[in-house]
C-alpha positions as CSV (number, residue, x, y, z in Angstrom):
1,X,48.4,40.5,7.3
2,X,45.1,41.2,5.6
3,X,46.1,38.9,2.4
4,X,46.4,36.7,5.3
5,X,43.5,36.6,6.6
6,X,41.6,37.2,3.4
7,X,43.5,34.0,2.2
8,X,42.1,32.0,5.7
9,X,38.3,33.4,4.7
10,X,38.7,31.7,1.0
11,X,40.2,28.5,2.3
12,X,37.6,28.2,4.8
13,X,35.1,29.2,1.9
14,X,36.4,26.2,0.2
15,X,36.6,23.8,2.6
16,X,32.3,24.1,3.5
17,X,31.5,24.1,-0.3
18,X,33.1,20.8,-0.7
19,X,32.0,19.7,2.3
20,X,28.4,20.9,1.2
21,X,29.1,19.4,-2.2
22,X,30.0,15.7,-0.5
23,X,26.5,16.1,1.8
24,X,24.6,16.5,-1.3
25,X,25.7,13.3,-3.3
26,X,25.2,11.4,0.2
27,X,21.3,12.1,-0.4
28,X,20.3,8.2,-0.5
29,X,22.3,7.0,2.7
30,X,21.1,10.3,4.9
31,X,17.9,11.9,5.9
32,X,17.5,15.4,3.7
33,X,17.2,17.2,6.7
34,X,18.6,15.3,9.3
35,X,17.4,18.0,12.2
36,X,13.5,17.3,11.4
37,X,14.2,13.8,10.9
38,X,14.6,14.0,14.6
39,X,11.7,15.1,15.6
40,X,9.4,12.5,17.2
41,X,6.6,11.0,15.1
42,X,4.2,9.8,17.8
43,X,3.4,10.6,21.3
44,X,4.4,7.6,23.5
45,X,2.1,8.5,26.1
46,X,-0.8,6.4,24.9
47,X,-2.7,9.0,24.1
48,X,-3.9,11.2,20.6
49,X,-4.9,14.4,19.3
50,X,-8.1,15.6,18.4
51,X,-8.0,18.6,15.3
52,X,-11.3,20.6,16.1
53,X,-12.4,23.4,13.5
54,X,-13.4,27.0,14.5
55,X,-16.6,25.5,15.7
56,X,-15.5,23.2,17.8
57,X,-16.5,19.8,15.8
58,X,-13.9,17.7,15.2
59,X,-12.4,16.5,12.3
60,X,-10.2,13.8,13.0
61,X,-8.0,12.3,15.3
62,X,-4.2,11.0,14.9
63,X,-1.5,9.7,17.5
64,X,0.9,11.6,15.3
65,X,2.8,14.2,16.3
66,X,1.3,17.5,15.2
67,X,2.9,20.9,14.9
68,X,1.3,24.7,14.2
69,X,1.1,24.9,10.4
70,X,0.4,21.1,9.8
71,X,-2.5,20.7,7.7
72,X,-5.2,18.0,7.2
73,X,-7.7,17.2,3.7
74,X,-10.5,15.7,5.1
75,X,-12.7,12.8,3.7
76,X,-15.0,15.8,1.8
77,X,-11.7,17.4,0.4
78,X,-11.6,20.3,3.0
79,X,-8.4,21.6,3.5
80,X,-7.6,23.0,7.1
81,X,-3.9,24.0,8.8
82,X,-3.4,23.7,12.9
83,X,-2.9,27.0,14.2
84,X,-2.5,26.2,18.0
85,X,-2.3,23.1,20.1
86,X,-3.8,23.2,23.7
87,X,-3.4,19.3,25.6
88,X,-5.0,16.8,23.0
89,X,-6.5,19.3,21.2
90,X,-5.2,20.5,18.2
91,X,-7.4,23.9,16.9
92,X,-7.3,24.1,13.4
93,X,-8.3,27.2,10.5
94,X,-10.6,26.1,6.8
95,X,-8.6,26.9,4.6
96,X,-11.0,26.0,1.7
97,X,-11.8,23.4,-0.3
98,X,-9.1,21.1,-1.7
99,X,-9.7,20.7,-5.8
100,X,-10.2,17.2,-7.0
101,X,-6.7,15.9,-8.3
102,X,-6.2,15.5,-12.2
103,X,-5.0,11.7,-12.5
104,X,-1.7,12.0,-14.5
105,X,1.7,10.4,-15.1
106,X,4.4,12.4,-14.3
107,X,6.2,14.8,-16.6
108,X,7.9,12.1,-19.4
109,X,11.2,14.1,-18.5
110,X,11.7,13.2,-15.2
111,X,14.2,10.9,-14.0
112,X,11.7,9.1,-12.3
113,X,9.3,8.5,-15.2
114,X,12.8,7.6,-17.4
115,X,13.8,5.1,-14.7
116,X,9.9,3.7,-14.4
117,X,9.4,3.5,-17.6
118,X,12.4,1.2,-18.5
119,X,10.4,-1.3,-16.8
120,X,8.1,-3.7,-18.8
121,X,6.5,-4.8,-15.5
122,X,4.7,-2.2,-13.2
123,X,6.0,-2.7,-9.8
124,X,5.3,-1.4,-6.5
125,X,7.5,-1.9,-3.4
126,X,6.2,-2.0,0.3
127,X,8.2,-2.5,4.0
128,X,7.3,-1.4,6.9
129,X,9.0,0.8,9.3
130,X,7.4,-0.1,12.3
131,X,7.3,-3.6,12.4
132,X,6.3,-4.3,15.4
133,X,2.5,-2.4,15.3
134,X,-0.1,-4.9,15.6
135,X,-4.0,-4.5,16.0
136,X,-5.4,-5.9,19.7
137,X,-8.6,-7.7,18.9
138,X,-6.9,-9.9,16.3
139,X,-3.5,-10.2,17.7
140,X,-3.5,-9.9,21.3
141,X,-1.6,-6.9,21.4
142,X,-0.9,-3.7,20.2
143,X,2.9,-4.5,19.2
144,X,4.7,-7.8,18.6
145,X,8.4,-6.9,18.4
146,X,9.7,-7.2,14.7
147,X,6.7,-9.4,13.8
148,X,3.5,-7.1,14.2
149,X,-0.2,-8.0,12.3
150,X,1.3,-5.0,10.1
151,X,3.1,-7.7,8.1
152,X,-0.4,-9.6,7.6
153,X,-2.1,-6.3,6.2
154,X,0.9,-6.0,3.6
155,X,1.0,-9.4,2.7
156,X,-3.0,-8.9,1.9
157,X,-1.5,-5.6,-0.3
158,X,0.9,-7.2,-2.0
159,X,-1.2,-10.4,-2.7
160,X,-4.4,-8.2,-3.9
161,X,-1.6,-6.1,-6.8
162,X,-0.1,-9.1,-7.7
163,X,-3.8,-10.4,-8.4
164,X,-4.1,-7.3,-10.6
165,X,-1.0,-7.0,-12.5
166,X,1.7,-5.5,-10.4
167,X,5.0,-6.9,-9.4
168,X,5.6,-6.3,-5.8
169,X,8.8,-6.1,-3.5
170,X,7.8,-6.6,-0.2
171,X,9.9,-6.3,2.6
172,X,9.5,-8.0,5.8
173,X,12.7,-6.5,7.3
174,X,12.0,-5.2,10.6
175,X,13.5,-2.0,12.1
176,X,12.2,-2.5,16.0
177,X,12.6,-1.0,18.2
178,X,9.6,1.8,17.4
179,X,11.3,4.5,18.8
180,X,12.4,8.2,17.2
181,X,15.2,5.9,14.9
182,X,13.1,3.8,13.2
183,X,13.4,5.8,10.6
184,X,16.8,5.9,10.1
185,X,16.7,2.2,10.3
186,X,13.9,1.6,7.6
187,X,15.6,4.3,5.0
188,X,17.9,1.5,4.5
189,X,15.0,-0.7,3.4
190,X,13.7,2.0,1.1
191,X,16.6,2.8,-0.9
192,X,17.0,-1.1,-1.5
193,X,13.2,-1.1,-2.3
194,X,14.0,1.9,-5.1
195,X,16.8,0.1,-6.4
196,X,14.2,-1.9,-8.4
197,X,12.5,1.4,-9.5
198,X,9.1,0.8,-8.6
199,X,6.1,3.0,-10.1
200,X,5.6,4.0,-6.3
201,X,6.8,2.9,-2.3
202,X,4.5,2.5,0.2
203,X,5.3,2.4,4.4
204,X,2.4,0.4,5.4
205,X,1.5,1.8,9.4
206,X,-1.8,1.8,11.9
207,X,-2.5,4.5,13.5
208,X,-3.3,4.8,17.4
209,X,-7.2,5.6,17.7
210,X,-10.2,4.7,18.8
211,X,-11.9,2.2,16.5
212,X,-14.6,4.0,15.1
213,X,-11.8,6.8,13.5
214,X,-11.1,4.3,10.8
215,X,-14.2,1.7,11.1
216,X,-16.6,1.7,7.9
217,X,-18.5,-0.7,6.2
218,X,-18.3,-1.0,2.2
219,X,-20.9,-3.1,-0.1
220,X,-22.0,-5.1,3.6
221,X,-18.6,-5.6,4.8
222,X,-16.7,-4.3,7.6
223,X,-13.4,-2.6,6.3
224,X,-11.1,0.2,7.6
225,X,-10.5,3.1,6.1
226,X,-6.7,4.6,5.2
227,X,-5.2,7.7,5.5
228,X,-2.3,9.2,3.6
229,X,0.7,10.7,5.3
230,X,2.8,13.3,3.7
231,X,6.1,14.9,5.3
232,X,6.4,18.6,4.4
233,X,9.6,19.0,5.4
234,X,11.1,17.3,2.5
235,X,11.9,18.8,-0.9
236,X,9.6,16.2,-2.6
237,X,6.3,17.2,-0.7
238,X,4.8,19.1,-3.6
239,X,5.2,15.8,-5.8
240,X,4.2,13.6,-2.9
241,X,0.9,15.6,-1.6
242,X,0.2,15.5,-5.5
243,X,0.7,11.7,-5.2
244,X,-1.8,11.7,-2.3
245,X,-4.5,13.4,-3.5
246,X,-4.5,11.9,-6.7
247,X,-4.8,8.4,-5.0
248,X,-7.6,9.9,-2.9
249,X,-9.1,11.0,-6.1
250,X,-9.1,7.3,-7.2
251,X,-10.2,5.8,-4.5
252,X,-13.1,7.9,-4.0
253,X,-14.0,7.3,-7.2
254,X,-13.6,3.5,-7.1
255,X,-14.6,3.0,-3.3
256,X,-16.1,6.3,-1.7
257,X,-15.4,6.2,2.3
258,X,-12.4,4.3,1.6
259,X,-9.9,7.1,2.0
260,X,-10.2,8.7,5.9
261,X,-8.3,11.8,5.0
262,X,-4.5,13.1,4.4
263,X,-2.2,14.2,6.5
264,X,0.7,16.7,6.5
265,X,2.8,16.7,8.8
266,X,6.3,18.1,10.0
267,X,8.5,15.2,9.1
268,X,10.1,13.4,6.0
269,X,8.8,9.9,6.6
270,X,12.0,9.3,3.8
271,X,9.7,11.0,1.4
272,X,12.7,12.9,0.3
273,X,14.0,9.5,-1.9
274,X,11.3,9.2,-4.0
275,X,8.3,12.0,-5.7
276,X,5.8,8.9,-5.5
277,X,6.2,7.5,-1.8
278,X,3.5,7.8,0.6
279,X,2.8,6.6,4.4
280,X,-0.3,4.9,4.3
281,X,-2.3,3.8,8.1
282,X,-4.4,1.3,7.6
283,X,-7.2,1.4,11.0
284,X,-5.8,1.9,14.1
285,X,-4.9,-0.4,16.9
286,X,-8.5,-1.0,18.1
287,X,-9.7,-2.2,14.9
288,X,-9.6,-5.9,13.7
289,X,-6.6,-6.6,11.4
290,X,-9.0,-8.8,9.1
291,X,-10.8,-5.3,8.6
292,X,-7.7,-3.7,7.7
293,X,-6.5,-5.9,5.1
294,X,-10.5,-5.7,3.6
295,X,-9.7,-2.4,3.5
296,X,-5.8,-2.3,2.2
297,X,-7.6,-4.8,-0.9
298,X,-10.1,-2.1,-2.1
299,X,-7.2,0.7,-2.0
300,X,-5.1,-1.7,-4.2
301,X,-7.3,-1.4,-6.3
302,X,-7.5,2.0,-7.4
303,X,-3.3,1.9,-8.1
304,X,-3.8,0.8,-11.9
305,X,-6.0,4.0,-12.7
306,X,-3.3,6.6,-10.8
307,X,-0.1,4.8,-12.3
308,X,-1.4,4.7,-15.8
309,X,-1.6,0.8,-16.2
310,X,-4.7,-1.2,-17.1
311,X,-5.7,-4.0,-14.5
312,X,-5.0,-7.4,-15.7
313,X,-7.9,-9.4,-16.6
314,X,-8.4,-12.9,-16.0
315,X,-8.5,-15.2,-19.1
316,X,-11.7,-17.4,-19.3
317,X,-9.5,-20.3,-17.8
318,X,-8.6,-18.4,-14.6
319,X,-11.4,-16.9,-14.2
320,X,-14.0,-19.1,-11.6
321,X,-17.0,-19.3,-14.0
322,X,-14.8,-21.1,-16.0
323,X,-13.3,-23.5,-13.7
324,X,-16.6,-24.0,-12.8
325,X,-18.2,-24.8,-16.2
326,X,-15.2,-27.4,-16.5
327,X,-15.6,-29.0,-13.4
328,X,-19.4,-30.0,-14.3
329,X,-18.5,-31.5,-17.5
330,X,-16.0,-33.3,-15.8
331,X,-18.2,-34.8,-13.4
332,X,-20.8,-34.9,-16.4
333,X,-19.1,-37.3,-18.0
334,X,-17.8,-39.4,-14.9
335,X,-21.1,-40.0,-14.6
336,X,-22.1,-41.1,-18.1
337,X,-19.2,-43.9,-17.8
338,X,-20.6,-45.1,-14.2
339,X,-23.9,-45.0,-15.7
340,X,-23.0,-47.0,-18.9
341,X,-20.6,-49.5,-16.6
342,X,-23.2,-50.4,-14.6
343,X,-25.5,-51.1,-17.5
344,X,-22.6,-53.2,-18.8
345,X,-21.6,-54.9,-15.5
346,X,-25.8,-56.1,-15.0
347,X,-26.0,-57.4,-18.4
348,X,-22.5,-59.4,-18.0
349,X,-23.5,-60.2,-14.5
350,X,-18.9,-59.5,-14.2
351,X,-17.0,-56.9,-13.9
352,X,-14.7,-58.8,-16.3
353,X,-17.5,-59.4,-18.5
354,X,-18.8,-55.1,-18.1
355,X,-14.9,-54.3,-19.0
356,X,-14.4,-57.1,-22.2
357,X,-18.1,-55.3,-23.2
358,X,-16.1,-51.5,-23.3
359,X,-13.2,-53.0,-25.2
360,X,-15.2,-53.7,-27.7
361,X,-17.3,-50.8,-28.3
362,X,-14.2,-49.0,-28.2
363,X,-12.4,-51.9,-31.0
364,X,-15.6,-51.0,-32.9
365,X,-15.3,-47.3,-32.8
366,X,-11.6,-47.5,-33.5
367,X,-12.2,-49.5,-36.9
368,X,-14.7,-47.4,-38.0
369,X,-12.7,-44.2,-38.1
370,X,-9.9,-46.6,-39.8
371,X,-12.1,-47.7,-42.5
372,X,-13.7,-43.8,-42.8
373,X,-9.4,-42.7,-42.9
């Protein structure tokens, strides 16, 4: 009776480690943690929190969802973690400040860098998971179902990296509704996206703030700024928060007030698929869309420096000094032969006679270089 049941304890031992072991290889097509996953992103009540420090100033404001022990690096690189939420108001500890990020490639062992580096192209991919999240003064709404102003700020992304070098996958697919499975939805998109083993994946989101969160003007032009968003309930958040603060490093160093702040949060965001894939929010719903692709176009360019590439430079003929310079002597010389043809043309008092007149400067020319030859 007791080999018996000893015999049921090992078969049922069994049966959960294979079961475990068939979970684990099922990693691309599931969440990691499929519990967290669950947990609601955003409050769907309109409304937002404000993180306040120990003295009562704030630091920022998100619609996100915020738990106790969420943290948040500020614009200055000071680190602080939520310790209590009362209402909107989310009280948060210093922890100290954050150290500046060391821009490097990842270890050359990793079977990302392999994969990555197989490629002779650098490539970044971008989708959306919220399609539908638009920005009211330039699109009439906050959300257009599965065609949101979202679309417009990537399109800006992926035109501005493709200007610089990169390839791009961008995905237009959208995974409306925006509700707590639209994450489920757009993990779909992302393994697709990886398939192509880009350098990094970027969820392109607005956040759901008052306008002045994310408003700031760079070199006289209005922009918004972006935050990063990293899940910490994912096994990748070490490399992702990494990820984050070295593009933070870059961008400060590139475009200073660029970069609003990063974000950790209690989620995955699909983080789990890939060490370098972040959720970016670019402005908030309140802000112009034409200030959030401004501002989407000076993060771009930051990527090269973080992913190890050198920007492409435009050859004299691309470049518009060049196009220029050819288009005056162009028009230079168009003006020479209306010049010289109406010369021609009042001497011959014909435009038969003007036209006879070129042929035979041009007979002329033509026997000279034969006799020279």
């Amino acid at each position: 009776m007791i080999r018996g049941r000893i015999a049921s304890y090992l078969m049922g031992l069994s049966i959960v480690f294979v079961i475990t072991l068939c979970g684990a290889s099922a990693v691309s097509a599931q969440p990691q943690n499929p519990i967290t996953s669950m947990i609601e992103t955003e409050r769907n009540d309109g409304g937002y929190y404000t993180i306040i420090d120990e003295k009562k100033n704030p630091i920022d404001y998100t619609a996100r969802i915020l738990n106790k022990g969420d943290e948040f690096i500020s614009a200055k690189n000071m680190r602080y973690q939520i310790t209590s939420i009362k209402g909107d108001n989310a009280h948060a500890r210093l922890l100290g400040k954050e150290a500046e990020a060391k821009i490097a490639s990842p270890p050359i062992n990793s079977i990302w860098s392999q994969l990555i580096a197989r490629r002779s192209t650098p490539s970044i991919g971008i989708y959306h998971t919220h399609s539908d999240e638009s920005y009211i003064p330039s699109d009439g709404a906050e959300s257009i179902y599965a065609n949101g102003g979202i679309f417009k700020v990537g399109k800006v992304l992926d035109k501005k990296l493709r200007d610089i070098g990169f390839e791009v996958n961008h995905s237009r697919r959208p995974h409306d509704p925006h509700d707590i499975n639209a994450y489920y939805r757009s993990r779909r998109t992302a393994v697709e996206l990886l398939q192509k083993r880009p350098n990094a994946l970027f969820d392109i989101h607005r956040d759901a703030v008052p306008p002045q969160v994310y408003a700031a003007n760079v070199k006289g032009q209005d922009i918004t700024r972006v935050k990063f968003v990293v899940g910490r309930t994912n096994p990748n958040f070490q490399a992702n928060l990494e990820f984050a603060k070295q593009l933070k490093t870059a961008v400060d160093k590139k475009h200073p007030d660029v970069v609003q702040g990063i974000l950790i949060a209690k989620s995955d965001f699909n983080q789990d698929l890939a060490p370098r894939s972040m959720l970016i929010e670019v402005g908030a719903h309140t802000n112009y869309r034409e200030a959030a692709q401004r501002g989407a176009a000076l993060f771009a360019e930051a990527l090269p420096e973080v992913l190890g590439i050198s920007p492409r430079v435009p050859t004299p003929a691309e470049g518009p000094e060049s196009r220029g310079a050819w288009r005056a002597v162009i028009w230079g010389l168009l003006l020479i032969a209306a010049v010289l043809f109406g010369y021609l043309y009042m001497n011959t008092g014909s435009v038969e006679g003007a036209v006879d007149q070129v042929r035979n400067l041009f007979s002329r020319i033509n026997s000279k270089i034969n006799r020279k030859e």
